[in-house]
C-alpha positions as CSV (number, residue, x, y, z in Angstrom):
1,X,-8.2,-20.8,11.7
2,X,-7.7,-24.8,12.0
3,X,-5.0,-26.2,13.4
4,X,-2.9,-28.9,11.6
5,X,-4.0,-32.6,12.8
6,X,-2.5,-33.4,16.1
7,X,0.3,-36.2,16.1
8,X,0.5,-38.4,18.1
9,X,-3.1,-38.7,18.7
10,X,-5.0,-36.1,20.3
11,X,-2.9,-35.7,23.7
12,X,0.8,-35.1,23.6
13,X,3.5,-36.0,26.4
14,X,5.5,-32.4,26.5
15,X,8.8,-32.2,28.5
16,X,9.8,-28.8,28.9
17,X,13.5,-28.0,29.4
18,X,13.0,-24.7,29.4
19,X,10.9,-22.5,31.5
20,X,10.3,-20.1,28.6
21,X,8.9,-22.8,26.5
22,X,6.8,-23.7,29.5
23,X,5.4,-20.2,29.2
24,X,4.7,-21.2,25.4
25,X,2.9,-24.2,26.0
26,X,0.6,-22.6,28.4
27,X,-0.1,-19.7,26.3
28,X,-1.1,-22.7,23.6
29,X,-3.4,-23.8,26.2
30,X,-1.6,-27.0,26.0
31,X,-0.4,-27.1,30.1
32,X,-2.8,-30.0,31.0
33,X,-0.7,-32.1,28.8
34,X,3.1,-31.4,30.3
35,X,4.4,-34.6,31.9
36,X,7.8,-33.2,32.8
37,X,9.6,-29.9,33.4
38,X,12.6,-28.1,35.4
39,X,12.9,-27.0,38.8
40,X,12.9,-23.2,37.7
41,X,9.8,-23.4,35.7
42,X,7.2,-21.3,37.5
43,X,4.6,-20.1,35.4
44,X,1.4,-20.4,35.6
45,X,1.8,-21.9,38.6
46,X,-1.5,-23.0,39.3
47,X,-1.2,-25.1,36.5
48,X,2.4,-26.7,36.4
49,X,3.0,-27.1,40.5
50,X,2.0,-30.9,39.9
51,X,3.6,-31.2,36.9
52,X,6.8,-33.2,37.5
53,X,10.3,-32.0,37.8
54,X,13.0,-33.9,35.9
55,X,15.7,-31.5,36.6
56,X,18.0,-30.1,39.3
57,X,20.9,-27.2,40.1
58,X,24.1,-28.1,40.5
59,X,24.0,-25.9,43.7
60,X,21.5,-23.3,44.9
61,X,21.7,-19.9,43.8
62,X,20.4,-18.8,47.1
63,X,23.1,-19.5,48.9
64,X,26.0,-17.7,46.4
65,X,26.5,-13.9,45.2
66,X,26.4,-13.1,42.0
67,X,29.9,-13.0,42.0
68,X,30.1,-16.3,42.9
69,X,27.6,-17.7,40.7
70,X,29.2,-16.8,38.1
71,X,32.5,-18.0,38.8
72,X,31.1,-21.5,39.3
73,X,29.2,-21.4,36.1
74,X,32.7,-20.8,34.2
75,X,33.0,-17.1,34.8
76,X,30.5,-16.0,33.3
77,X,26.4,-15.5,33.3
78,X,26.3,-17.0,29.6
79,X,29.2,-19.9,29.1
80,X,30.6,-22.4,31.3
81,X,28.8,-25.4,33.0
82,X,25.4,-25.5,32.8
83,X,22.9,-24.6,36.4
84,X,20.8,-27.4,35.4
85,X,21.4,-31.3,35.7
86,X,18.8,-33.7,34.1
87,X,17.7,-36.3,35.4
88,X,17.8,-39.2,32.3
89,X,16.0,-41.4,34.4
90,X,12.7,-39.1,35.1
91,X,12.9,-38.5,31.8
92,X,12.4,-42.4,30.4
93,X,10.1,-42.4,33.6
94,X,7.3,-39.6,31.8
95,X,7.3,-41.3,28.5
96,X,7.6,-37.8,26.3
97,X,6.3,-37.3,23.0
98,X,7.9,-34.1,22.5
99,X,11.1,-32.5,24.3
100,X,11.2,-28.7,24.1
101,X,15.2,-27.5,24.5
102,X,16.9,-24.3,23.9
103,X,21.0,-24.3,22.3
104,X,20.8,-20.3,22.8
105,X,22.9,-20.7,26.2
106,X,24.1,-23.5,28.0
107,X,24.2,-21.9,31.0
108,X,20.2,-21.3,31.2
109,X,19.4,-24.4,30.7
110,X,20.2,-28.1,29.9
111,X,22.8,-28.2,27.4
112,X,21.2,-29.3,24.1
113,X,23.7,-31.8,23.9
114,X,22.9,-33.8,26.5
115,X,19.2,-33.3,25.5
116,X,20.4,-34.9,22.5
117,X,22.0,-38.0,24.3
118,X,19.2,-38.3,26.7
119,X,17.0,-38.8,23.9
120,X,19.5,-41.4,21.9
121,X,19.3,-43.4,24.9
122,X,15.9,-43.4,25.1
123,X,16.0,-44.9,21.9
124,X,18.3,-47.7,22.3
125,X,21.1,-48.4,20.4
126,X,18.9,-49.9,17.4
127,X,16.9,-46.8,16.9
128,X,13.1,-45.9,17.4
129,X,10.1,-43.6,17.9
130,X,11.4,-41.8,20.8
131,X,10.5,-38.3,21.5
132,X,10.7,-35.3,19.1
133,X,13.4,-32.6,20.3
134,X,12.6,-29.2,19.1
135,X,15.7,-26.2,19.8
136,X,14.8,-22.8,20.5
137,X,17.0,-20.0,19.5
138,X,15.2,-16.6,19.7
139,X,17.5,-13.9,19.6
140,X,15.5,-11.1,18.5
141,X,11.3,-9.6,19.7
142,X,10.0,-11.0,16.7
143,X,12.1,-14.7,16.8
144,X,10.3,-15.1,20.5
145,X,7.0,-14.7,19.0
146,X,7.7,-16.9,16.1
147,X,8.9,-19.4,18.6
148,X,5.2,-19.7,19.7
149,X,3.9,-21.0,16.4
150,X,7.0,-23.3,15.7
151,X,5.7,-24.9,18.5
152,X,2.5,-24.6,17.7
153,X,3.2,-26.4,14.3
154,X,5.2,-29.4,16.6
155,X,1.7,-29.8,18.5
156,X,-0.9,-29.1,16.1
157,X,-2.3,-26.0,17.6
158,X,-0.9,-23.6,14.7
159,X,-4.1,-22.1,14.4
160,X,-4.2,-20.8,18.2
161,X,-0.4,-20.0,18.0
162,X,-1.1,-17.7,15.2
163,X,-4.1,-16.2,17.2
164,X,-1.9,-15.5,20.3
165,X,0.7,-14.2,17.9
166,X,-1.2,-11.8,16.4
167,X,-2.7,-10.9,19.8
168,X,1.1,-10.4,21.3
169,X,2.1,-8.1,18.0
170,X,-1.3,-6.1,18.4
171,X,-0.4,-5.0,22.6
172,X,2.8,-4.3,21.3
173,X,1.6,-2.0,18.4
174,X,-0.8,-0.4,21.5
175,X,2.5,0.3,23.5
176,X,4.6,2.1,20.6
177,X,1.2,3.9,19.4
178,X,1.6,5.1,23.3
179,X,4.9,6.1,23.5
180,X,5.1,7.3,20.0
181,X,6.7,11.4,19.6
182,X,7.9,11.2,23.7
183,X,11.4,11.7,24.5
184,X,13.6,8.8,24.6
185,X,15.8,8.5,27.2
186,X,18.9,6.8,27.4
187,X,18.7,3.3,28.7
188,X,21.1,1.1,30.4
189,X,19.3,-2.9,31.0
190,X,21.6,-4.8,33.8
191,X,21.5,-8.7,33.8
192,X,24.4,-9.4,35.8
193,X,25.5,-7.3,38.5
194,X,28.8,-9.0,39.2
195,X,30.3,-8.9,37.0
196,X,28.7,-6.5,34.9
197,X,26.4,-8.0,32.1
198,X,24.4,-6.1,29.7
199,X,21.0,-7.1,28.8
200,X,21.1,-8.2,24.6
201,X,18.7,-10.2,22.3
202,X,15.4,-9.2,22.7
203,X,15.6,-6.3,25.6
204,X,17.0,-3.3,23.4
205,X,14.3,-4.1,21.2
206,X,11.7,-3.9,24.8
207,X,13.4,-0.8,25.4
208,X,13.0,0.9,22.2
209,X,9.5,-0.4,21.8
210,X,8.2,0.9,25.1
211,X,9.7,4.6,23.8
212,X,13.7,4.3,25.3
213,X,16.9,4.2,23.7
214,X,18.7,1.4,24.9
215,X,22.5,1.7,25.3
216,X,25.5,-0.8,25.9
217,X,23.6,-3.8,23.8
218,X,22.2,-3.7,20.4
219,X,18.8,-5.6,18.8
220,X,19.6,-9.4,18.8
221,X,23.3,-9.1,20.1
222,X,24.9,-11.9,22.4
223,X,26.9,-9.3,25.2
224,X,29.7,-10.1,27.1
225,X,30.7,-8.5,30.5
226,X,31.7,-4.7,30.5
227,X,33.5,-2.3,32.9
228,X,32.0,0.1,35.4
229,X,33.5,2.6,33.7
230,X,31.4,1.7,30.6
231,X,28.6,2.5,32.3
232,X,29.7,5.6,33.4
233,X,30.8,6.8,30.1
234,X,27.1,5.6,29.0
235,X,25.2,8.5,31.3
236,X,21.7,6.7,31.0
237,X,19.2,8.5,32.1
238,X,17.3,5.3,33.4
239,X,19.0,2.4,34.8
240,X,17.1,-1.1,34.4
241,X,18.2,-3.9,37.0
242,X,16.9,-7.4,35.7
243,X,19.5,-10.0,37.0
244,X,18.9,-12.8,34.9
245,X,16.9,-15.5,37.4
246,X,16.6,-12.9,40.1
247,X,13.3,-11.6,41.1
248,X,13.5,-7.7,42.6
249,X,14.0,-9.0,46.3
250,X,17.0,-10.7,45.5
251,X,18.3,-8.4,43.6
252,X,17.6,-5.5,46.2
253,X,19.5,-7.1,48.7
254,X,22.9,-7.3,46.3
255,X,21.9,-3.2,45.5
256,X,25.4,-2.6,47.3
257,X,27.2,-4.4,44.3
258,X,26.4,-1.0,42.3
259,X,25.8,1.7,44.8
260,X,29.1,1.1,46.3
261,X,31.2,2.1,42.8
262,X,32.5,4.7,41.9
263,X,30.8,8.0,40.8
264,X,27.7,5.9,41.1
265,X,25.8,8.9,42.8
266,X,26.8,10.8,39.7
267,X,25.1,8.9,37.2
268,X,21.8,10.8,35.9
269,X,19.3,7.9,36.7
270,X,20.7,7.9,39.8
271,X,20.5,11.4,40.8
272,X,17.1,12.1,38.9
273,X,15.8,8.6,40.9
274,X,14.9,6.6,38.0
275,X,16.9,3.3,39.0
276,X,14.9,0.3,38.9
277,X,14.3,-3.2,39.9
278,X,12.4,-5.1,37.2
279,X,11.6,-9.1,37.6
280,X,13.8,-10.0,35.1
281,X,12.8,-13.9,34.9
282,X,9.0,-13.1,34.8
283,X,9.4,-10.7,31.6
284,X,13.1,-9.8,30.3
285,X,15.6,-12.9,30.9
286,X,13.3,-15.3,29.2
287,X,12.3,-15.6,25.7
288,X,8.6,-16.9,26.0
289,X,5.0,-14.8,25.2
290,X,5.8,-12.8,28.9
291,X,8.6,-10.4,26.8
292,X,5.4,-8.1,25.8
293,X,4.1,-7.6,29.4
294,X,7.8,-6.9,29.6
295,X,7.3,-3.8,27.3
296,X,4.1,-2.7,28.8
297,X,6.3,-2.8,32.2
298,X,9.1,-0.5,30.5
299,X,6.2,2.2,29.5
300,X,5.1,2.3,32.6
301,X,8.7,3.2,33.7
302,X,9.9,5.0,31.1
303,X,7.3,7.2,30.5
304,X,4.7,6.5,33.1
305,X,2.1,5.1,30.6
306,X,-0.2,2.7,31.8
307,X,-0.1,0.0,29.0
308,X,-2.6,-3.2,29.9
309,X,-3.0,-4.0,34.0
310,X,-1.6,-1.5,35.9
311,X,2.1,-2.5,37.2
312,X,2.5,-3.7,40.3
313,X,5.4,-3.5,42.9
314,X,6.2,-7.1,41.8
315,X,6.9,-6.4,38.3
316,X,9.1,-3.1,38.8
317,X,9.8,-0.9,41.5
318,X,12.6,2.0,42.3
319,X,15.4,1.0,44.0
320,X,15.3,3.1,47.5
């Protein structure tokens, strides 16, 4: 299917302020022509390492608990200050045609408000052709797969967004065609560990789809923090950890902020060892094309059904 004709002439400046809409850009096949991203963008990383990094934390993450990361984000995983600082001056420096931005959480990324003045200076006061700023706000499975062709409409490459699209829907189709008449079982998704953060938007929907039923969060929901107690009450019969920005080492070595509560040996994931440690920024935190690998991950978990490559210790492990 064509595409529509390519502004901008046939090779676009892309900023990405969003490691998520890096994913999307490479999935476009469109990662030759970044000229800027942030400091957590990792993927692919053969092909963005050189790409520049016009971005920076306020502090590093390595260094704090969750517990502490939290509190100086606000006190919370989802409002407060933002992790990321950008770097106006890198920006002007790369000459974008196109910014891509999120206003979905300010904590995640840069604030699309300052987005927004970085690009009015750019422009001067009087105005101009500065860069395009496009806003993603997925909430939901299918608003992260849209997001590929909205910005596959910005760069002229609808036809290939479509393709992928389609290509994303069809593995997931394979996945619930898999899992289809199996037992669901109850499902708790973790994307905080201190405090306690359910996992919303899109991962109910990755649980259900990969054959669980997800508990504490519904489809498209923004959570807030819960109780211990809530989980408790819950019983799941699997218990997903996914920090949001941890990758399964880091969060291994915080496993004492759960296993140390109360009745925690009680729970029936626990006791029936079906707690896991998922990377939760490769597939679950952020809404980019990775989500369906995500769900090929959970079947594997869930249900033990191998859905596309076969899943690593890197992509989700139990916790010993």
């Amino acid at each position: 299917m064509p595409g529509t004709p390519r502004p901008y002439g046939r090779v676009m400046r892309i900023v990405s302020l969003l490691p998520a809409a890096t994913d999307i850009v490479a999935e476009l096949g469109l990662a030759a022509e970044l000229v800027g991203r942030t400091h957590e963008c990792d993927w692919p990383p053969a092909q963005i390492s050189s790409v520049p990094v016009v971005t920076s934390a306020g502090f590093s993450s390595e260094e704090l608990s969750s517990r502490e990361i939290s509190a100086a984000v606000g006190g919370s995983a989802h409002s407060g200050s933002s992790l990321y600082t950008l770097d106006v001056d890198a920006l002007a420096a790369v000459a974008p045609d196109v910014v891509l931005t999120q206003d979905l959480c300010d904590v995640c990324a840069v604030s699309y408000s300052s987005v927004v003045e970085a690009v009015r200076v750019l422009n001067g006061d009087e105005g101009g052709d500065g860069p395009k700023v496009l806003s993603l706000e997925p909430r939901t499975l299918d608003d992260v797969l849209d997001c590929l062709v909205r910005v596959g409409d910005l760069l002229g490459v609808r036809g290939i967004a479509l393709e992928r699209r389609a290509e994303l829907r069809g593995r997931l189709a394979t996945v619930r065609s898999l899992v289809a008449g199996r037992p669901r079982p109850r499902t708790v998704a973790i994307e905080w560990l201190d405090p306690l953060w359910p996992a919303g938007h899109w991962v109910p929907e990755q649980i259900t789809s990969a054959g669980g039923e997800p508990l504490l969060a519904s489809p498209g929901e923004h959570t807030k923090p819960m109780e211990w107690q809530a989980v408790r009450a819950a019983q799941p019969e699997v218990l997903l950890l996914l920090p949001c920005g941890f990758h399964p080492d880091r969060t291994e070595r915080e496993r004492e902020l759960l296993t140390g509560l109360p009745g925690w040996d009680e729970l029936p994931a626990v006791r029936s060892g079906q707690v896991w440690v998922l990377d939760g920024p490769a597939y679950f935190n952020r809404p980019g094309p990775r989500v369906v690998r995500g769900v090929e991950v959970l079947a594997h978990v869930l249900h033990g059904v191998p859905a596309g490559e076969p899943v690593g210790a890197h992509e989700a492990r139990r916790l010993s």
